[in-house]
N, C-alpha and C positions, 0 to 999 in steps of 0.2 A: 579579574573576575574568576571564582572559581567555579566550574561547573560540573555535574552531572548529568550525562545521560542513561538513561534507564531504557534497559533491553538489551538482546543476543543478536542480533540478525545482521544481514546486510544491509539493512536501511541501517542500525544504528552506527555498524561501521563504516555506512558513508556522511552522516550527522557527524561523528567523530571527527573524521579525516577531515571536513569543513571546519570547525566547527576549532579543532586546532592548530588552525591555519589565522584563526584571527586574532589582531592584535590585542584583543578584548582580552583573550583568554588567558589566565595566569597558571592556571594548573585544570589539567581536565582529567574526570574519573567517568567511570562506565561499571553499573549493574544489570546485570553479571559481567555482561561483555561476551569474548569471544578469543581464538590465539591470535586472529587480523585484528582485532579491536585493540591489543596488547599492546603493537607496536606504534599506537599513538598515544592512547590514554590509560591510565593506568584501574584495571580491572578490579574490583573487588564481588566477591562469591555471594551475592545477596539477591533473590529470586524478585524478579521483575512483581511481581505480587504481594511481595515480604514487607507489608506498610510500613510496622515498627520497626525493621533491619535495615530500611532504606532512611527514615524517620532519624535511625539513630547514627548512620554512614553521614547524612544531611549536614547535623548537629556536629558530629566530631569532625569532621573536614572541614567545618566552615564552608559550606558550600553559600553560593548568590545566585543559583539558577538552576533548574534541574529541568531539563527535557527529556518529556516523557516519551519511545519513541513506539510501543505496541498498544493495541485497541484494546487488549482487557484489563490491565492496570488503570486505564482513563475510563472506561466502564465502571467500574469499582471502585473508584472513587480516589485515586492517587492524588488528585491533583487537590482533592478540597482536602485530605488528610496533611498533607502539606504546608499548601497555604495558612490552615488553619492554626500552623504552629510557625508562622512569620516568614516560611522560604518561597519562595517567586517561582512559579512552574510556567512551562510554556505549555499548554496544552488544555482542551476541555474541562469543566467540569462533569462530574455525572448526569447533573442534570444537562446538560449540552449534549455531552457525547452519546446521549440516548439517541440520537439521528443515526449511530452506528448501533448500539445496543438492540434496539427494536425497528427491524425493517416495517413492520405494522405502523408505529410512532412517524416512519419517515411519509409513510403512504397519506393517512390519515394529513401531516402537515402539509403535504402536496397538495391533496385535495379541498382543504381548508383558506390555503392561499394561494390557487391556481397556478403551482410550480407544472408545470407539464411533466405528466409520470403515465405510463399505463396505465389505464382499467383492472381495478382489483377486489379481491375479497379478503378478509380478512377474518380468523376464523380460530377457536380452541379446540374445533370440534371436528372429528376426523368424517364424519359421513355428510356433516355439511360441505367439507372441501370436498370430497367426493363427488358431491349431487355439481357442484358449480364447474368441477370439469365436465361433468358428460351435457352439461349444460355450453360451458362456452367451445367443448370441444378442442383439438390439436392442432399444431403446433401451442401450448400452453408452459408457462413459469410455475415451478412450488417451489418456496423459499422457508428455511426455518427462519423464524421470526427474530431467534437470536443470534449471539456469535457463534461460528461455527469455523473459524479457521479458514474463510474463505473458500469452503466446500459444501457450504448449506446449498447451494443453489442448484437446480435443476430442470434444465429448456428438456420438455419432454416433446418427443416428435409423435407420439401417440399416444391418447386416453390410456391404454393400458402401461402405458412407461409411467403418464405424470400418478394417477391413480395406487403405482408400487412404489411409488418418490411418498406420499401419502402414509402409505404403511411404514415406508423405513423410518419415516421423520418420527413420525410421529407416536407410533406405535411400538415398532422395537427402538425408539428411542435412539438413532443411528449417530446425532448429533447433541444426545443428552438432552437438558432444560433448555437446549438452545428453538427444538422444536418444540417445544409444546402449545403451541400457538403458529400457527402459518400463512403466509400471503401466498394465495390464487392470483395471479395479474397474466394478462396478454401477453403474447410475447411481440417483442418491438422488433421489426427488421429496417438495417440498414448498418452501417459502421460504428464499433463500439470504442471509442477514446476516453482517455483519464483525461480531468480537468483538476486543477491544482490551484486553490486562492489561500494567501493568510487573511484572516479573518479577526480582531481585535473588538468586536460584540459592537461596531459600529461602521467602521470600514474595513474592504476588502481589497486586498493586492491579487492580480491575476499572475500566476506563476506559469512556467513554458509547459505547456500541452506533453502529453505521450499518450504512447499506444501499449499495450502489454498481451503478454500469448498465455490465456490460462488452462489452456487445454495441454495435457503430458506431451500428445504426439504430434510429429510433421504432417502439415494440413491439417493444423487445428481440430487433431481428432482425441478419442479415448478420452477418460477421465480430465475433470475437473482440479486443479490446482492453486497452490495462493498465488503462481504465475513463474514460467519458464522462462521470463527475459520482457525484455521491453525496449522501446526506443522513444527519443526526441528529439525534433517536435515532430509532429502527427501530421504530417501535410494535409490527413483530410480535413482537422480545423480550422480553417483559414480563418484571417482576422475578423471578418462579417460574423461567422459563426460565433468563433470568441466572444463577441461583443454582444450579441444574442445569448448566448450563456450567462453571462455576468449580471444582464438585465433580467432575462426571463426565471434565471432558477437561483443561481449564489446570492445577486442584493432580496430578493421576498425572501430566503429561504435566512437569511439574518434579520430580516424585517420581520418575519414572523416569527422565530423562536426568541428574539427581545419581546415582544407583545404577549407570548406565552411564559414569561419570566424567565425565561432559558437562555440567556444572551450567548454568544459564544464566542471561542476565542480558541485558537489553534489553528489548525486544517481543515479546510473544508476540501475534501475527496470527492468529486463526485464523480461517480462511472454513468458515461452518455453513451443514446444511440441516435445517431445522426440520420433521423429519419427521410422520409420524404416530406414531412410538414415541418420540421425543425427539428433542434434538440431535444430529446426527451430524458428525465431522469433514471438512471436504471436505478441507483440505490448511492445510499452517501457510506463515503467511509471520515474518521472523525482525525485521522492522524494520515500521517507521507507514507503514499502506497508502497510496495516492497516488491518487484522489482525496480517500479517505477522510480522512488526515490534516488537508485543508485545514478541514474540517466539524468534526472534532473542536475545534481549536486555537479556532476561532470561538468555540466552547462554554465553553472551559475557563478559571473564575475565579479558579483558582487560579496561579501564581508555578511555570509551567514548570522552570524550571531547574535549581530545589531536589530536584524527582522524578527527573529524570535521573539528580543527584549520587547520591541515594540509593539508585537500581537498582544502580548500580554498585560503590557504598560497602555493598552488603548493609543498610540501613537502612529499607526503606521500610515496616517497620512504626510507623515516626512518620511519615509521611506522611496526610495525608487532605487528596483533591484535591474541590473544588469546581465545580459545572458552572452554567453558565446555563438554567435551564428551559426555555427558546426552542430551537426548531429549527433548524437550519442547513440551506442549501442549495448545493452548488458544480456550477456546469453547468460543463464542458469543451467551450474552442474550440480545434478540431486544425484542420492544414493540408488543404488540398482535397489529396486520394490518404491520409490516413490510415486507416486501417494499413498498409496495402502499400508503398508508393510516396507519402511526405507531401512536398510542394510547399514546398521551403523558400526565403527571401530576401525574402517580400511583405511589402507595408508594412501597419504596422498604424496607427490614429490612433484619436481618441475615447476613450481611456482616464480622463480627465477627466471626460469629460462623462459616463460611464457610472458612475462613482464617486458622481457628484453627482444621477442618475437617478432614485433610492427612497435609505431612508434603513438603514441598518447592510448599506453596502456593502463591501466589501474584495477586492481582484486578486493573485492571488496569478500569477507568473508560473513557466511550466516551461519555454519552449524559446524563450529571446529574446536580440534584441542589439540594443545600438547602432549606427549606421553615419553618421558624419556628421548627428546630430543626428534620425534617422530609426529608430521602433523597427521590427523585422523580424524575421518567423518563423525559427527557430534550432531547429525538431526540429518532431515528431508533433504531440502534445499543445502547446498555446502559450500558455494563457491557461485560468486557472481562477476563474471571478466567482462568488464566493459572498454572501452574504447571511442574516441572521437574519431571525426573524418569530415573534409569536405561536403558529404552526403551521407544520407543511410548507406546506401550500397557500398563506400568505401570503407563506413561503420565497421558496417557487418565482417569486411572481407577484414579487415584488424583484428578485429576479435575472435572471429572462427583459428587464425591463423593462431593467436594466443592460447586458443581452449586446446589445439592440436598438438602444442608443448608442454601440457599439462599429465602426468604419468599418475594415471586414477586408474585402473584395470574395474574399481567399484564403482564408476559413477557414470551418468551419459547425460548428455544436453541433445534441445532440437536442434535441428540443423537449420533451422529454418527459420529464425529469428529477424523479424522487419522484413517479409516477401509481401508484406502488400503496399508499404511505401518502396522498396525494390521497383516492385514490377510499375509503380505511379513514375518513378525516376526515368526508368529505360523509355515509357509509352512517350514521356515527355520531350526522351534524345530522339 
């Protein structure tokens, strides 16, 4: 089989690194790709968005499968552009992946088939969001309705924070057309976990739980990010929960986008917050989260490729995916200014030696290039060191020690990647 995946990041080059590992695979390519994506599958310079360029990459490779691995190409319709011309994608259509496209779309089908979500408003209109914060008052959510790079979002801790979330969205346009429409909702307390199902627009496979840090600073402070690291599995999930999940929000939430004529197929992402009454949905994402991704992939014993085929072939009730019992951990090094303003062109070195650090290391790369025999930072996010272990704690202590032998003078990670499964491990020694 020959395949393509489509995208830059470290989730694609951990799809990669899977993905040609299986016997399935006969030759595998990546657009754009990445300089970590290079050393598995072979890159070609074709913009994640480039329908026709990927259309015509498809065609001349002879490709049999294309996994799409970012949320605005599958918003935009990559996967019907595609199909449409006889190639097999793994991944939503537009019309599906509108669960990620419009967090309004996601609210509205929550409420429609009692998926458990927050209390919301839903609104094009800046003085009506307005009036409904000083109505429900603070702690409150403002969400651009669109994509936003995982930076639309905004827990305002008072009327005057969510009310200038308000202005920026929507007003100076901070997230482009992503805002011009926005969701008012409650804010949910309690613990937030990534849930992960493949989804085939009839059955769904439950995949291993993680946790992700999207705040820049240690102790989950300062700005919002697409995520500084992540771990798996999530010990706050436990199986009862899981099982609760699967019932209450993933099987309605393909129960009802089949009945809306939207059947679906790909990833179902959902970000939970494990409340005091249960799980509630914070928002869906339509494709494998990113850092998330990297921690799963670590885990998973079982032959990638075959579950793809079969999301998409409607088959994955012969599927049964196997996982590693060990924990994964992935810290994220971004470029000094990320999120706002990241620092790109700096040399990076030590990738070797940080490999060879502790032992079940792995680097998955998001924002890199060659230049003259010189690797260098190429976006935000640059570099994602994951690592297995017995537990998180020994996870983490792998991987810290690997980021330690990496010689970045431009970049910096938290330090504090997986402390609230840490500190659940020690309370439990």
């Amino acid at each position: 089989m020959r395949v393509l995946v489509v995208g830059s990041g470290a989730r694609e080059h951990a799809l990669c690194w899977a993905i040609s590992a299986s016997p399935l695979c006969d030759k595998l390519f990546c657009a754009p790709g990445n300089a970590g994506i290079a050393a598995v599958a072979e890159c070609r310079k074709v913009a994640a968005l480039d329908f026709a360029g990927l259309l015509e990459l498809a065609k001349s490779e002879r490709i049999d499968f294309v996994v799409v691995g970012p949320e605005a190409p599958l918003v935009a319709g990559l996967v019907d552009h595609l199909e449409a011309q006889g190639i097999r994608c793994f991944g939503p259509n537009a019309a599906a992946a509108v669960l990620e496209g419009s967090k309004g779309f996601t609210k509205d089908l929550c409420a429609k088939y009692g998926i458990p979500t927050a209390a919301y408003l839903r609104t094009d209109d800046a003085e009506t969001a307005k009036a409904e914060i000083r109505r429900r008052g603070a702690p409150i959510v403002v969400k651009a309705d669109g994509l936003a790079a995982g930076k639309g979002v905004v827990v305002a801790q008072s009327v005057e924070e969510a009310l200038a979330a308000v202005d920026a969205i929507m007003l100076d346009r901070k997230f482009g057309s992503a805002g011009a429409e926005l969701v008012i909702e409650d804010a949910l307390f309690g613990e937030e976990v990534s849930f992960f199902a493949l989804v085939d627009g009839k059955h769904a496979v439950a995949l291993a739980s993680a946790q992700d840090h999207k705040t820049v600073g240690d102790g989950d402070t300062g700005a919002n990010t697409g995520g500084m690291g992540a771990y798996s599995p999530a010990p706050a999930l436990t199986a009862a929960l899981e099982q609760q999940v699967m019932d209450r929000i993933i099987r309605p939430t393909l129960d009802g986008m089949a009945r809306e004529g939207r059947p679906f197929q790909g990833v179902l992402f959902a970000g939970l917050m494990l409340t005091e009454t249960g799980p509630q949905l914070i928002e869906y994402n339509t494709r494998f989260g990113d850092p998330e991704c990297e921690v799963l992939i670590r885990r998973l014993k079982s032959d990638l490729l075959p579950a793809l085929v079969a999301a998409r072939d409607g088959a994955l009730d012969t599927i049964a995916l196997r996982w590693d019992e060990r924990a994964a951990l992935g810290v994220v090094l971004a470029a000094d200014g990320y999120p706002e303003a990241p620092r790109t062109g700096t040399a990076i070195a030590g990738l070797d030696s940080a490999a060879a650090a502790a032992p079940e290391i792995e680097i998955f790369h998001a924002g890199t290039k060659q230049a003259d025999g010189t690797l260098l930072a190429d976006g935000g996010r640059v570099l994602v060191v994951t690592a297995l272990g017995a537990d998180v704690a020994e996870a983490q202590a792998r991987a810290y020690r690997a980021v330690d032998a990496i010689d970045w003078p431009g970049g910096f990670c938290r330090r504090d990647i997986g402390w609230r499964a840490v500190a659940r491990e020690r309370g439990r020694g």
